[in-house]
LOFIKE-847716 format. One line per 2 residues: number of its first residue (from 1); their letters; for each residue y, z, x of N, C-alpha, C, O, CB. Coordinates in Angstrom, 2 decimals. Glycine has a CB too. Layout:
BEGIN
NUM = a = Y:Z:X:Y:Z:X:Y:Z:X:Y:Z:X:Y:Z:X; ...
END
This chain:
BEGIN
1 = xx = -7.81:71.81:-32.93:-7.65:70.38:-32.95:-6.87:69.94:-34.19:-5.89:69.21:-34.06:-9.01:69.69:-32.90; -7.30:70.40:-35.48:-6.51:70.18:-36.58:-5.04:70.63:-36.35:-4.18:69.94:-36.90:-7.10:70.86:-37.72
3 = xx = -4.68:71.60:-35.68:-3.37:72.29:-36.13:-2.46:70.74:-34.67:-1.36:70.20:-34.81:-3.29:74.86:-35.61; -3.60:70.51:-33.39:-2.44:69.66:-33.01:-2.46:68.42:-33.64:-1.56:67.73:-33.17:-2.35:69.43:-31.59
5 = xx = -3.16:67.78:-34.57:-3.38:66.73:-34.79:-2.18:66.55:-36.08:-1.65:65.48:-36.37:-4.92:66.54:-34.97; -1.86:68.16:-36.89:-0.66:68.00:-37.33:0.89:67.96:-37.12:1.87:67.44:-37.64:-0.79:68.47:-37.81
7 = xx = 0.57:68.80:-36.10:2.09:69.12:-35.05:2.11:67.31:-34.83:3.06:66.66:-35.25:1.81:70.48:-32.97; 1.35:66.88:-34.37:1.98:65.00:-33.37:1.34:64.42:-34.78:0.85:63.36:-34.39:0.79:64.11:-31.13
9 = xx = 1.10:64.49:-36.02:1.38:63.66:-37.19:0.45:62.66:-36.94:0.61:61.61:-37.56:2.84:63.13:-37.36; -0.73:62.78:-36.00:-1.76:61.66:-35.38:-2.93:61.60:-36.35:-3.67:60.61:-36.32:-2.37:62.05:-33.77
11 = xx = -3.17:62.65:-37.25:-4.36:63.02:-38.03:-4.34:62.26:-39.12:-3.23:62.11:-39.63:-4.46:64.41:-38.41; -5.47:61.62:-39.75:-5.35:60.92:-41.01:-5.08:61.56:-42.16:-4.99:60.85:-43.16:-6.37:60.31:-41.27
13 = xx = -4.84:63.35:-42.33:-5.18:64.17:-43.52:-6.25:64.53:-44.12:-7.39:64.60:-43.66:-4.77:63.82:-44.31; -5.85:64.79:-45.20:-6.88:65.43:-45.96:-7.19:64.24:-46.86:-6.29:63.73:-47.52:-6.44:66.84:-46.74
15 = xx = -8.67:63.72:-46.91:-8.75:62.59:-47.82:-8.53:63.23:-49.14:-8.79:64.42:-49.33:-10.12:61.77:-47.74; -8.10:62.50:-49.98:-7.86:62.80:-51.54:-9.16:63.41:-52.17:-10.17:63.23:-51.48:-7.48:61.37:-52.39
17 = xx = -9.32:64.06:-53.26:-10.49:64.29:-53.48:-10.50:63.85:-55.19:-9.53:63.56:-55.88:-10.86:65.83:-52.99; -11.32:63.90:-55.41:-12.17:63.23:-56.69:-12.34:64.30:-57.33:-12.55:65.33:-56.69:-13.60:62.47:-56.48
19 = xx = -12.29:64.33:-58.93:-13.42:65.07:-59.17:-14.86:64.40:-59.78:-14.86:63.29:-60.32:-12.93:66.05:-60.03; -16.01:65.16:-59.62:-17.24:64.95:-59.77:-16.88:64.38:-61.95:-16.10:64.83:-62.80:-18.36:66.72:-59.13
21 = xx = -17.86:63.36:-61.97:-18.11:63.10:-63.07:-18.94:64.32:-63.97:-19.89:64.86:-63.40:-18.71:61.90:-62.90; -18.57:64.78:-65.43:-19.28:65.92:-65.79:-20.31:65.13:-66.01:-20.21:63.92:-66.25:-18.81:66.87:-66.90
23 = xx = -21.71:65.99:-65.90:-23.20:65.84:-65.99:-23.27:66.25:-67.72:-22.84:67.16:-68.42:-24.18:67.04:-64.74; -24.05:65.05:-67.92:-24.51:65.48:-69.62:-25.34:66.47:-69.60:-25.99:66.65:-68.57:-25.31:64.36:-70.54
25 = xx = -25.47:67.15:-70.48:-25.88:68.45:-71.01:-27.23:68.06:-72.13:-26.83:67.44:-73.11:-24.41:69.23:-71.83; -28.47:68.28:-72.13:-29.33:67.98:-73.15:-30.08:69.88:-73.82:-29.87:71.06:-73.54:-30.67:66.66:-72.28
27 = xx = -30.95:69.14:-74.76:-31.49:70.43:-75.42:-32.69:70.16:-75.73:-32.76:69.02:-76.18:-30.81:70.95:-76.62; -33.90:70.81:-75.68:-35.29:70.60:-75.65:-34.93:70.33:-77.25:-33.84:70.48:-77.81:-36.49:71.92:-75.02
29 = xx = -36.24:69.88:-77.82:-35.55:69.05:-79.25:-36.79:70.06:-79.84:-37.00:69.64:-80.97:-35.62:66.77:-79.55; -37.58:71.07:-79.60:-38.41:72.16:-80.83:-37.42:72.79:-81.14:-36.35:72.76:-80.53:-39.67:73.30:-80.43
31 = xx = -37.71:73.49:-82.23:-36.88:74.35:-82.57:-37.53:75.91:-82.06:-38.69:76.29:-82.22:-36.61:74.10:-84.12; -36.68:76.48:-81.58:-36.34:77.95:-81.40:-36.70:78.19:-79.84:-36.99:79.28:-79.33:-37.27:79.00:-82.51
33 = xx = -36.62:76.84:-79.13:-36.85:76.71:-77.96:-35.57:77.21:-76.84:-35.55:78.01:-75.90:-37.25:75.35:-77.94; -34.56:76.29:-77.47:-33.15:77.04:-76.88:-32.35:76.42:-75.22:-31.24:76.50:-74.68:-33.73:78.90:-76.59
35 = xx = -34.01:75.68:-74.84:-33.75:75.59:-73.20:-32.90:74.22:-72.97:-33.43:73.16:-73.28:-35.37:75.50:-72.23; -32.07:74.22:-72.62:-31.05:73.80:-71.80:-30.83:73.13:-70.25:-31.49:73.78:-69.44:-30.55:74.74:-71.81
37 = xx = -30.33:72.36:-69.80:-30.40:71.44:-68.54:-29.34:70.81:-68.51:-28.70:70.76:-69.56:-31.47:70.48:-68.43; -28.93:70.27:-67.56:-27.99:69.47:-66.85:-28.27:68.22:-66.44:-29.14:68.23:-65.57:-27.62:70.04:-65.85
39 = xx = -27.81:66.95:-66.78:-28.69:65.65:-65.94:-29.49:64.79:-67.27:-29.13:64.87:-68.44:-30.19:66.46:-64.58; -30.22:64.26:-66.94:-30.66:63.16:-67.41:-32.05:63.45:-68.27:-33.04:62.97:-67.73:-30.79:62.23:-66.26
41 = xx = -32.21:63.94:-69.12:-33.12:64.63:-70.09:-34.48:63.94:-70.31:-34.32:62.73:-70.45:-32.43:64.73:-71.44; -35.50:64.24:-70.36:-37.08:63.28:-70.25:-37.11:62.65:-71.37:-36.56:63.31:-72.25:-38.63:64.11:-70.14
43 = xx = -37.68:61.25:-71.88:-37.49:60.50:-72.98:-37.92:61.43:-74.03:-37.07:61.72:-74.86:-38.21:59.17:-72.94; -39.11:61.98:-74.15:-39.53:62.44:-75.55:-38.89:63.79:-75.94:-39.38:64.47:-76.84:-41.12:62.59:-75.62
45 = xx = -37.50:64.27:-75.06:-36.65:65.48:-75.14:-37.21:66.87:-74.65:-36.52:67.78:-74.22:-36.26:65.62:-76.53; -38.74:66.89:-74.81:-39.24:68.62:-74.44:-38.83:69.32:-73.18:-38.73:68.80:-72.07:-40.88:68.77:-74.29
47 = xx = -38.71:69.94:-73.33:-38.96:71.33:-71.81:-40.34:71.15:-71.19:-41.43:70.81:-71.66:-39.01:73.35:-72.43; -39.96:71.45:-70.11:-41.40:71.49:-69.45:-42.64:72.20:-70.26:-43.66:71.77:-70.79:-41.25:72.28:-68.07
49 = xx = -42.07:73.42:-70.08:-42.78:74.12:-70.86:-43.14:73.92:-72.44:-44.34:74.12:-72.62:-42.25:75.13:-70.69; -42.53:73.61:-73.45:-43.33:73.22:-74.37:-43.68:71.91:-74.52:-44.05:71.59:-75.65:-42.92:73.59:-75.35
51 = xx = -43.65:70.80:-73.40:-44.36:69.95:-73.08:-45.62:70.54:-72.89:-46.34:70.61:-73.88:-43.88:69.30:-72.13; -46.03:70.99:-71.80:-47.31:72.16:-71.26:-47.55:72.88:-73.01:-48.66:72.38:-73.21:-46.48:73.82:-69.63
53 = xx = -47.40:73.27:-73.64:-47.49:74.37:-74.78:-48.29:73.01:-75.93:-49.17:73.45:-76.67:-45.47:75.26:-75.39; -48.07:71.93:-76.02:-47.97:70.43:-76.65:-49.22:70.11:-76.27:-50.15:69.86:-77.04:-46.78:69.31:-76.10
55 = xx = -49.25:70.11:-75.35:-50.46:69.64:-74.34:-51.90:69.97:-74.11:-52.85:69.32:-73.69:-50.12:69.88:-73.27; -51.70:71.64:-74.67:-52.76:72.41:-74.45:-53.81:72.10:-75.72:-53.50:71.56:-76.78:-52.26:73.94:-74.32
57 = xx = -55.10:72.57:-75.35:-56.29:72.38:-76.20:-56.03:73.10:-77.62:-54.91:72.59:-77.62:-57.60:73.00:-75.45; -56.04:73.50:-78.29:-56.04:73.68:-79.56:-57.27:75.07:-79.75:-58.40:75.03:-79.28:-56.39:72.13:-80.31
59 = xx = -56.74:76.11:-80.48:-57.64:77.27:-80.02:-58.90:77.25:-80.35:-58.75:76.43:-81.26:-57.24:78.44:-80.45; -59.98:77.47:-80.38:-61.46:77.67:-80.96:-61.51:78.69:-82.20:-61.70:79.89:-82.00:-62.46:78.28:-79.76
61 = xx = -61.35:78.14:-83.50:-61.41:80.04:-84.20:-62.51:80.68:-83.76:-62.40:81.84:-84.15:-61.60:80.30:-86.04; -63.33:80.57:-83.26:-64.72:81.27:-82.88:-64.32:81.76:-81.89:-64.60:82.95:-82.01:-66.04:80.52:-82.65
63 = xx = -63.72:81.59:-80.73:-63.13:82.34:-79.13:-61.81:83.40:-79.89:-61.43:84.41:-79.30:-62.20:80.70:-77.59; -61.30:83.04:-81.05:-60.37:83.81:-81.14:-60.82:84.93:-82.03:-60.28:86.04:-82.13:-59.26:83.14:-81.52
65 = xx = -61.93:84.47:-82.68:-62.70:85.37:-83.56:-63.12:86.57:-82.19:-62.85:87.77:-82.15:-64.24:84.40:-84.48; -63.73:85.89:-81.34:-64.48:86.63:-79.91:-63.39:87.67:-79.80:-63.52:88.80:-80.27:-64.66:85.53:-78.23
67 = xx = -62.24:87.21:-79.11:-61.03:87.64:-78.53:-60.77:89.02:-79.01:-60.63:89.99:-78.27:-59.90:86.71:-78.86; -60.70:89.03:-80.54:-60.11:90.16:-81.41:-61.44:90.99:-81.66:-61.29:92.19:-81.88:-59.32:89.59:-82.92
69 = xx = -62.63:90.52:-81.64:-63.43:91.55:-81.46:-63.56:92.99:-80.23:-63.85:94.18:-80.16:-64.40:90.79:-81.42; -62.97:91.44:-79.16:-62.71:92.26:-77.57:-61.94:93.71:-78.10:-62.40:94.84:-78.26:-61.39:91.15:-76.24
71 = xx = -60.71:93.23:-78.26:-59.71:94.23:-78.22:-60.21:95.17:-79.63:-60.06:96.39:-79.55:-58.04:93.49:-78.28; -60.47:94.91:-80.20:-60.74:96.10:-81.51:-61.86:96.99:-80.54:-61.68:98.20:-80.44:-61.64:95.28:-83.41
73 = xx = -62.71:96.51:-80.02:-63.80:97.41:-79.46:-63.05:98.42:-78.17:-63.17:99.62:-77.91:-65.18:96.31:-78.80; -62.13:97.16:-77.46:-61.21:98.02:-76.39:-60.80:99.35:-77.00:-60.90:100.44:-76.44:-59.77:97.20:-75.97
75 = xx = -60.17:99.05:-78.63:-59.21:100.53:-78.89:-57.90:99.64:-79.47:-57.06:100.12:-80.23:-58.74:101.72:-77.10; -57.90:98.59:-79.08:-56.70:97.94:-79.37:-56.18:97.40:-80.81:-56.58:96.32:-81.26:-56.74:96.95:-78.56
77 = xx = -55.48:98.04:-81.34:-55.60:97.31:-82.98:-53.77:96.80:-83.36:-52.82:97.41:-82.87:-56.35:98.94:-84.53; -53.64:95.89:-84.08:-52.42:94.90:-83.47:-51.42:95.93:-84.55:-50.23:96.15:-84.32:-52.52:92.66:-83.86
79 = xx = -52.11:96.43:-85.62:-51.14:96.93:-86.62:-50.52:98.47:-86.24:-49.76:99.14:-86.95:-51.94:96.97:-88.07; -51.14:98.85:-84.71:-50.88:100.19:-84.24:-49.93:100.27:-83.88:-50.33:100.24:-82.72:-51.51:100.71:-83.43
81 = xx = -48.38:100.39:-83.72:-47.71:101.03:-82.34:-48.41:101.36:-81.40:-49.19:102.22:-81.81:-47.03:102.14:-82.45; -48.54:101.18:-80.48:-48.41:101.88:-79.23:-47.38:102.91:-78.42:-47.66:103.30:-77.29:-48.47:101.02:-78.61
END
């Protein structure tokens, strides 16, 4: 259909084309975060994720005291290589 619509000159063409406006570019605003996006950036600047990281409860030293008891008893000791 295209090729007769050019042979008899009846076809409207090829509409012109545009190009797309470039999309702003933002940067999570922690430092050593790094993450990157396209588009329209969330007011307070974070990444999802250290939004979520922001968000979270704040550790217990007593659960973390727990924690490292875990793993020392496991075998696990942080200053080892593995």
């Amino acid at each position: 259909m295209r090729k007769a619509d050019r042979r008899t000159g009846s076809g409207a063409g090829v509409p012109q084309q545009h190009p797309a406006a470039p999309k702003a570019k933002w940067w999570c605003v922690t430092d050593g975060c790094g993450f990157t996006a396209y588009g329209a950036g969330p007011a307070d600047g974070l990444c999802h994720d250290c939004r979520t990281e922001m968000e979270a409860d704040p550790i217990d030293p007593a659960e973390l005291a727990e924690a490292a008891r875990a793993f020392a008893a496991a075998g696990f000791h942080p200053d080892v290589a593995h």
